[in-house]
Structure formats: structure tokens, C-alpha cells
N, C-alpha and C positions, 0 to 999 in steps of 0.2 A: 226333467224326468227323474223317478226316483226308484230305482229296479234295485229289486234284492233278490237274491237267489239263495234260500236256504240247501245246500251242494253236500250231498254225498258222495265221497268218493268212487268210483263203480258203477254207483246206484243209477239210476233214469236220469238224475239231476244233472247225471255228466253231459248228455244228450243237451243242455242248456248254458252250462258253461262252454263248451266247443260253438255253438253258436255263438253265442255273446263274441268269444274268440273271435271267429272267422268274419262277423258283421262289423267289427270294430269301436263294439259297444261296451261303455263302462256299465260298471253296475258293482253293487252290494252284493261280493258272494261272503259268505259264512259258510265257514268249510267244517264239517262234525263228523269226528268219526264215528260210524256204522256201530248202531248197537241196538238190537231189536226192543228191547225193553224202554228205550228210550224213546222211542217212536209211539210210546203206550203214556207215555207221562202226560202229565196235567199243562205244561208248558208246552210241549209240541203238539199235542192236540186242539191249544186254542188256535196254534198256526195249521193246521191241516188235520178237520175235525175227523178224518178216516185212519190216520194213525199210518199214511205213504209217504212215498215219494215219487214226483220233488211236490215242492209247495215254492212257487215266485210270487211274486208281489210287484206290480206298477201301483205306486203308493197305495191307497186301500183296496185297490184290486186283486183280488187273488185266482192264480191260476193253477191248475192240480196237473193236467197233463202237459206232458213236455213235450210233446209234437204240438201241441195246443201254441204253447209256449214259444218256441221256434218258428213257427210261422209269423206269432202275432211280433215279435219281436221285429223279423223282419219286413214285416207291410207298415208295421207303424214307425216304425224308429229308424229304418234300413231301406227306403225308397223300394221296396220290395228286391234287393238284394238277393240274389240265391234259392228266387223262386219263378214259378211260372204264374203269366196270368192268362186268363181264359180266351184271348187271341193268339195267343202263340199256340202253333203247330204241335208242341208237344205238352200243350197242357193237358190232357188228360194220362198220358202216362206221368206226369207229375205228381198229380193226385196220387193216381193207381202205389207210384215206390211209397212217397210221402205215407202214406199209410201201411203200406204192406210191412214195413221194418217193425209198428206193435201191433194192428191188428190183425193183419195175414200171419203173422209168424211168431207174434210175441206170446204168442197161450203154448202155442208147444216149445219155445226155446224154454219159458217158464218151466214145463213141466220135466222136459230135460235135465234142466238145472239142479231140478227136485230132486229127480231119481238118479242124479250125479253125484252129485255133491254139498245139496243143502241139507236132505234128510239123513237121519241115522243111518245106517247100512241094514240095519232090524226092520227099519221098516221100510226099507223101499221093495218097490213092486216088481218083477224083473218084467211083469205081462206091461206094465205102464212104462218103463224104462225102453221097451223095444218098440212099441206104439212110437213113444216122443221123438227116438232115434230115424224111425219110420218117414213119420210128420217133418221132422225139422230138415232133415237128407229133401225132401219133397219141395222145401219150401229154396232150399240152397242150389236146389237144378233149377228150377226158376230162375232165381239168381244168374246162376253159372252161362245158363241159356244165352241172357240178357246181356252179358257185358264181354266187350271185345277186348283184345292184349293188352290196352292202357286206357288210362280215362277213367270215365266215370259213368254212372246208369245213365246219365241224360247228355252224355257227350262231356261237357266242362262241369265241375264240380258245382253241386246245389246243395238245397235244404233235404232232398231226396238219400243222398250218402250220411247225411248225419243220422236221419231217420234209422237208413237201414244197417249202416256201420255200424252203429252201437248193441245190435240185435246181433250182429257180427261180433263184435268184443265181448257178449258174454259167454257166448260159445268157445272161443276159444280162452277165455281163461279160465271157464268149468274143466278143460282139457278137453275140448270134444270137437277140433280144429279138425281131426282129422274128416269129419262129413265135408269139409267144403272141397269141393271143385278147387282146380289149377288156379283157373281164372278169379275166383271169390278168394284165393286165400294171396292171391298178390293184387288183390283189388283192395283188400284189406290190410296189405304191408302199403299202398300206397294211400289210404287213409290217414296210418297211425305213423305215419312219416310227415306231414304237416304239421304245420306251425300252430295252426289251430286247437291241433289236438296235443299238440304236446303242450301250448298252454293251458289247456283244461286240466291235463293230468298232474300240470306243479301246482294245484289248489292244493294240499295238503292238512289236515286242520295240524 
């Protein structure tokens, strides 16, 4: 196999190296530091004609989402490793987290983000800043709901915690830790206390 992960620090792309991590799969990361303008060039656009992140690669294959990415990783390369399949008892709340970490929650942690700490302070919204706060608090009782004193969403740790950890990691490092629940915010000290994720996080460029 020939796997390359073009890896931003931070970005989504992390979301693929902590798999790769946790499945015990080599691969081609390239690790670049974070520079908007850069994602606009002539050389990163022939790799990811949208100008995001991440963009991986199974030799000519390319693939754009990283939930995408994490699954396919794990069914093809990983005996399905760290997932569910559709005889098991809780495959459909597998599904359900597996997606909830970008599509259930990933539009407003995004717009949180925005009216955090990515936009000018001129121009953020305070009516959209209280909405996202609103949403994202909405989306973290779910959460908080769902997970008992230890463990993880689906009991032993899956592809589901990568999903939805990392939707959990940019929250708190916009500063905006303080929406989670007891339970999510030491569900998330025991994420980022793994060996998986602390090799994802020494990719460095």
C-alpha cells in the first residue's frame, strides 16, 4: 500500500493521523505548517482542487473527508479495527457518533470558531456568536448525556471517539472548554492522554 497524508497540524487532517496512529498503520505523512494563502496555490490545489483540508491519498486515490478517511482506512487496511459492522448490537449508534463529531456538530463548532477566534473582532456577530454558543452547548449535552464516568461512547474505544474528539479539540482550544459537561471534559482528558493522540500531535512540520 501507498498512503500519504498531507497533515495539518490542528486542522481535520489530525482526525487521520491519530487513526493511522491508533490502527497501526504506516503511511506518508507530510506535516505543513497552516497557512491560508497556501491552500490557494497552484501546487496545493492540484492536490485538493477545493483549496481544504485534509486531502490523503491510497496511491492515485484521493480522498477529501476524514471521517471518509478513518473508516476507509480501517475496513481496508485494519480488519475493520475500531469499528462496527452491521451485525453488531450497536452498529447503528456507531453510525449515529461516527458522523455526529462533523455532521451533527461540525457547522456550529465551525461557526463558534468564527465568531471566537478566527474572525476580526470588527466583524464578528455577537447575534451569531450566541446562536453557535447556543448550538454547540446543544450538541455537548448530547454528548454529556451519552457517556458514563470512564470509557468511551460505545463502551471500549472506536473510530466514533476520533470522529467526535477532535470536534471536542477545537473547542477547547478556541477557549470555549468551558460548554462541556463534567463528563465530556474528562472524556476528553482521557482521549488526549493516549498514545495515539499524542502521536498524531508530534507530526510537526
Amino acid at each position: 500500500m501507498t498512503l500519504k497524508l498531507i497533515h495539518f497540524p490542528n486542522a481535520r487532517s489530525l482526525r487521520i493521523a491519530w487513526a493511522l496512529a491508533e490502527l497501526g498503520l504506516d503511511a506518508e505523512i507530510e506535516t505543513r505548517a497552516f497557512d491560508l494563502s497556501s491552500l490557494k496555490s497552484e501546487e496545493y490545489l492540484a492536490l485538493h482542487p477545493m483549496g481544504k483540508i485534509p486531502v490523503f491519498f491510497d496511491g492515485d486515490e484521493r480522498i477529501i473527508e476524514s471521517v471518509a478517511v478513518i473508516e476507509y482506512l480501517a475496513n481496508k487496511y485494519a480488519e475493520g479495527r475500531l469499528t462496527r459492522q452491521p451485525d453488531d448490537a450497536d452498529y447503528a449508534s456507531y453510525l449515529q457518533w461516527l458522523h455526529f463529531g462533523e455532521a451533527g456538530m461540525g457547522g456550529y463548532v465551525n461557526m463558534l470558531i468564527a465568531q471566537t477566534a478566527l474572525l476580526p473582532e470588527d466583524q464578528r456577530i455577537p447575534a451569531m456568536k450566541l446562536w453557535a454558543e447556543k448550538e454547540t452547548k446543544n450538541c455537548l449535552n448530547f454528548i454529556e448525556s451519552h457517556l458514563g464516568d470512564d470509557g468511551y461512547l460505545l463502551g471500549g474505544f472506536s473510530l466514533v471517539d476520533i470522529a467526535v474528539g477532535y470536534a471536542l479539540f477545537l473547542i477547547k482550544i478556541t477557549r470555549n472548554g468551558k460548554l462541556m459537561g463534567p463528563k465530556t471534559a474528562a472524556y476528553f482528558d482521557r482521549l488526549t492522554a493516549r498514545d495515539g493522540w499524542k502521536t498524531a500531535q508530534n507530526h510537526q512540520p
